[in-house]
C-alpha positions in Angstrom: 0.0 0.0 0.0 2.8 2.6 1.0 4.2 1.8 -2.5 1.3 2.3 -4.5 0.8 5.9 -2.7 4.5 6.4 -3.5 3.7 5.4 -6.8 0.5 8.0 -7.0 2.8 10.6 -6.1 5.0 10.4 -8.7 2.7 9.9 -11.2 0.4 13.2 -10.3 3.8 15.0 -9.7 4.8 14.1 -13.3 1.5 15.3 -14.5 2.2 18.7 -13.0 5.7 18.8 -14.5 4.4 18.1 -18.1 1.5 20.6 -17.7 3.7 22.5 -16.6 6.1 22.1 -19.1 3.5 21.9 -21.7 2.6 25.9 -20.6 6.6 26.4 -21.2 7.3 25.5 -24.0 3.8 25.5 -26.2 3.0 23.6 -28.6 6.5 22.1 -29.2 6.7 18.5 -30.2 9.9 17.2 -28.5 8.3 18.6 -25.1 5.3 16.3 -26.0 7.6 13.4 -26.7 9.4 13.6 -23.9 6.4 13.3 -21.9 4.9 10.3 -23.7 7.9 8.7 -23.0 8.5 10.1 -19.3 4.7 8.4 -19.1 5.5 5.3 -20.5 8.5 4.9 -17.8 6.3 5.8 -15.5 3.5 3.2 -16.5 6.4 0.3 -16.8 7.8 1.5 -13.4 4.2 1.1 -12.6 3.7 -2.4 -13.7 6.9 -3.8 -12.5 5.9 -2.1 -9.2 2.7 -3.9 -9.1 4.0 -7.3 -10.0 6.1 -7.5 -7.4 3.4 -6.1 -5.2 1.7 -9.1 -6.1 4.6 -11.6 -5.7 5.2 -10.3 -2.5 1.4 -10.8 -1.3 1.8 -14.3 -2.9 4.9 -15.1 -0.8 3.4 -13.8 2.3 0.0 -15.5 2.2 2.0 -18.6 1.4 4.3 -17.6 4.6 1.0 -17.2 6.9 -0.7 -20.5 5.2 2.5 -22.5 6.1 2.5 -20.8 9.8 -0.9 -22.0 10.0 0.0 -25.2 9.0 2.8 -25.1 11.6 0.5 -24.3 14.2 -2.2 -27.0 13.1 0.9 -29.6 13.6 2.4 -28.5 16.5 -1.4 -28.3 18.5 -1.8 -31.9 16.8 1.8 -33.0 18.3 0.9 -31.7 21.2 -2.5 -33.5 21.7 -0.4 -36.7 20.8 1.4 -36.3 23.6 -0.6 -36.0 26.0 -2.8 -38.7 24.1 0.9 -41.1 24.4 1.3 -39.7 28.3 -2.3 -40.8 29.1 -1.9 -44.6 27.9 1.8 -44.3 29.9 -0.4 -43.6 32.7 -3.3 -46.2 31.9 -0.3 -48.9 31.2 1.5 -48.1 34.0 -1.8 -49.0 36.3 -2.9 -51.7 34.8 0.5 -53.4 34.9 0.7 -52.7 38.5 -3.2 -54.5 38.4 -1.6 -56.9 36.7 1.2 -57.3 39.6 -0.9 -57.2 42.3 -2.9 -60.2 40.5 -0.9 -62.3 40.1 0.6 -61.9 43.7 -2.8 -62.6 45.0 -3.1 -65.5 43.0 0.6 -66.6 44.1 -0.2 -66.1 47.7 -3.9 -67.7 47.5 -2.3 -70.8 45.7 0.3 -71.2 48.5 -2.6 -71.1 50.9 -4.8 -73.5 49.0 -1.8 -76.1 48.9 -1.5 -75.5 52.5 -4.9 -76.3 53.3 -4.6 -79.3 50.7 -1.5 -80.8 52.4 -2.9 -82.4 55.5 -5.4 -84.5 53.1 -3.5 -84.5 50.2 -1.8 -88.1 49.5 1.5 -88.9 49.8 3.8 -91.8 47.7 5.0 -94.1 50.1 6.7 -98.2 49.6 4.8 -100.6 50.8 6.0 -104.6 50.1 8.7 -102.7 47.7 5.5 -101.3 46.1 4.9 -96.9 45.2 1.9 -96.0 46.5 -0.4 -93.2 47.7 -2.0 -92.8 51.0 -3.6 -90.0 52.5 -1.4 -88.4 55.6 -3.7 -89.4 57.6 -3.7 -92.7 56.9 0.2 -92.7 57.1 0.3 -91.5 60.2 -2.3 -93.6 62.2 -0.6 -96.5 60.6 2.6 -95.7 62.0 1.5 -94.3 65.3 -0.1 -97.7 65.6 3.6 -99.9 64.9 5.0 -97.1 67.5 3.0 -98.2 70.3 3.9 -102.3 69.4 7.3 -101.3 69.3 7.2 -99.2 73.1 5.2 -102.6 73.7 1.7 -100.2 74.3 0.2 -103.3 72.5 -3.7 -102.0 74.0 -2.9 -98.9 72.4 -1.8 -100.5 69.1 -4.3 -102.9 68.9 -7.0 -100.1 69.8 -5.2 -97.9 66.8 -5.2 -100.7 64.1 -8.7 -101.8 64.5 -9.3 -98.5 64.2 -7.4 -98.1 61.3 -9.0 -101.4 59.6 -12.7 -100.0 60.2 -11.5 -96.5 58.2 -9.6 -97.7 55.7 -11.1 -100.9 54.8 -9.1 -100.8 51.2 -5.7 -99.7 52.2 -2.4 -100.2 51.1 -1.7 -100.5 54.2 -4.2 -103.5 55.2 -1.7 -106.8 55.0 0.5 -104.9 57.4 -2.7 -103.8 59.4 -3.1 -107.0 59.6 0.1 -108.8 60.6 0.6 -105.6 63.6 -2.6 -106.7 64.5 -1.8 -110.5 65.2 1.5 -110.1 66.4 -0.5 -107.0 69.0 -3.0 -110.0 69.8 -0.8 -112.5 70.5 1.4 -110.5 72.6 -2.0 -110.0 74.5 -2.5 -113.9 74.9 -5.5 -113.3 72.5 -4.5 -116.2 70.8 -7.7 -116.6 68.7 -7.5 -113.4 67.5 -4.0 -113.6 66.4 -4.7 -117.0 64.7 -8.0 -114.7 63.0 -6.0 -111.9 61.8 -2.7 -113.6 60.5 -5.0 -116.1 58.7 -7.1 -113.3 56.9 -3.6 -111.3 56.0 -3.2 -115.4 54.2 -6.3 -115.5 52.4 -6.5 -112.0 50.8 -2.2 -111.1 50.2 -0.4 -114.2 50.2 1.7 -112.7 47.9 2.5 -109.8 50.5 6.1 -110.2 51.9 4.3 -110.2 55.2 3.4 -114.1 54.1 6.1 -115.8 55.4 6.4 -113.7 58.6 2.5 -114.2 59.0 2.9 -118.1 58.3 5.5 -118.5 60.7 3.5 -116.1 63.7 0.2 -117.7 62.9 1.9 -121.6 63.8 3.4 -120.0 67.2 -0.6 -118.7 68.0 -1.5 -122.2 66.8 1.1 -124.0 69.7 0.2 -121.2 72.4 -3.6 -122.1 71.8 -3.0 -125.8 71.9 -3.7 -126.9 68.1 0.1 -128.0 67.3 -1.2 -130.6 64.6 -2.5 -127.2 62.6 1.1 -125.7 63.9 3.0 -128.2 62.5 1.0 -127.7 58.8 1.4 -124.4 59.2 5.2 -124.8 59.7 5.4 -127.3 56.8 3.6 -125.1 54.2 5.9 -122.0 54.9 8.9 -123.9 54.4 7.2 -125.9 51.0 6.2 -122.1 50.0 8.7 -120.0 50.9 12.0 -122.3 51.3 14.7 -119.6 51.2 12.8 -117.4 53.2 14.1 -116.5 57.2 10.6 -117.7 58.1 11.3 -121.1 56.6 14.9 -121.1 58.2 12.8 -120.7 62.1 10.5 -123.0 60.6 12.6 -126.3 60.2 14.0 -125.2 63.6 10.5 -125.0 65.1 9.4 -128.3 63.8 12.4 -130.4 65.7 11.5 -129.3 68.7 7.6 -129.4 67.8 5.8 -132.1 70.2 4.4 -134.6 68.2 0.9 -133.4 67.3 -2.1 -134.0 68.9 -5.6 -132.8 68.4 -6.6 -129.7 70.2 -9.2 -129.6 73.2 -12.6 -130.6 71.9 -11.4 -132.5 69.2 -10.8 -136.1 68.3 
């Protein structure tokens, strides 16, 4: 704008100087020339002026359109960021979730397993055999050969009757069963020794309590007075199990065996 009025000046001061100049020098021709031509600068001067005017309005709108662009990006960028610092934020916290989680789940399953342990079962060998019992199965069964071995043989023989009512189908059973005799026959409950080792026979003779059991049920048989039964008793544990320790007390037993008679009541 300050250009154009610059440009106004000039050209009405021009027009004064060629009136003027016109009232000078009359109707001379040069004088006219020379201001057709001084007006034809002027109107090139004028153009020129005006094009780069225009070039320089150009450049600038294109200088404020890429500002505006600038500023479009930069607001964008900056709603990005806080867009990026918000799921930072929402990570962060659901990671830590994520952390506590799994510690309550850690802790809960240690808990759980704690609670599980006192019924959960446990591998144990029985006749050279892997098996699972439940603890407390295990541990009646050996609180019961405890009290045999501190010779509490009421307290044993209390525990493994126990033991045979509750766990009908244990492992455990043919060595339920042979405590159980011996406990009996420790208590002169002869009978029930010759009852016990004789069931342990008839459902696991192939337990390794068999030749043991064999051998204990022919001493009941002598302590309650049936030595002809002893003596077959004594004969088959040395016919079945010859190279057994049983067998070995068994051929010892039979020398010194009175010769057999029939028990009380029987002919």
């Amino acid at each position: 704008m300050m250009a154009n009025r610059a440009l106004t000046s000039i050209a009405l001061w021009l027009a004064v100087a060629s009136a003027a100049q016109a009232q000078l020098f009359g109707g001379d021709d040069e004088a006219r020339r020379a201001i057709i031509d001084l007006r034809g600068r002027i109107d090139l001067m004028s153009r020129e002026l005006g094009a780069q005017m225009k070039e320089y309005a150009d450049r600038l709108d294109a200088l404020e359109a890429a500002t505006r662009g600038q500023l479009a990006l930069r607001s964008e960028l900056d709603a990005m960021r806080q867009e990026l610092a918000r799921l930072r934020g929402s990570l962060e916290e659901q990671t830590n979730e994520l952390a506590n989680t799994q510690k309550m789940l850690r802790d809960q399953s240690a808990e759980f397993s704690e609670r599980l342990r006192p019924i959960e079962p446990v591998a144990v060998q029985i006749d050279g055999k892997s098996v699972t019992v439940s603890p407390s199965e295990r541990r009646r069964f050996e609180a019961a050969v405890a009290a045999f071995r501190e010779r509490d043989f009421k307290l044993a023989q209390s525990t493994l009757q126990s033991f045979r009512t509750q766990y009908p189908d244990s492992p455990y059973m043919a060595n339920v069963l042979f405590w159980l005799g011996s406990t009996q026959f420790e208590l002169k409950d002869y009978k029930g020794s010759i009852d016990s080792h004789q069931t342990l026979l008839a459902r696991f003779s192939a337990s390794e309590r068999a030749p043991d059991a064999m051998l204990n049920l022919a001493y009941a048989q002598i302590e309650a007075g049936d030595r002809r039964s002893a003596r077959r008793t004594l004969e088959q544990l040395i016919e079945k199990f010859p190279e057994s320790p049983a067998a070995k007390s068994a051929r010892d037993r039979l020398v010194t065996l009175p010769a057999a008679a029939a028990p009380a009541g029987k002919s």
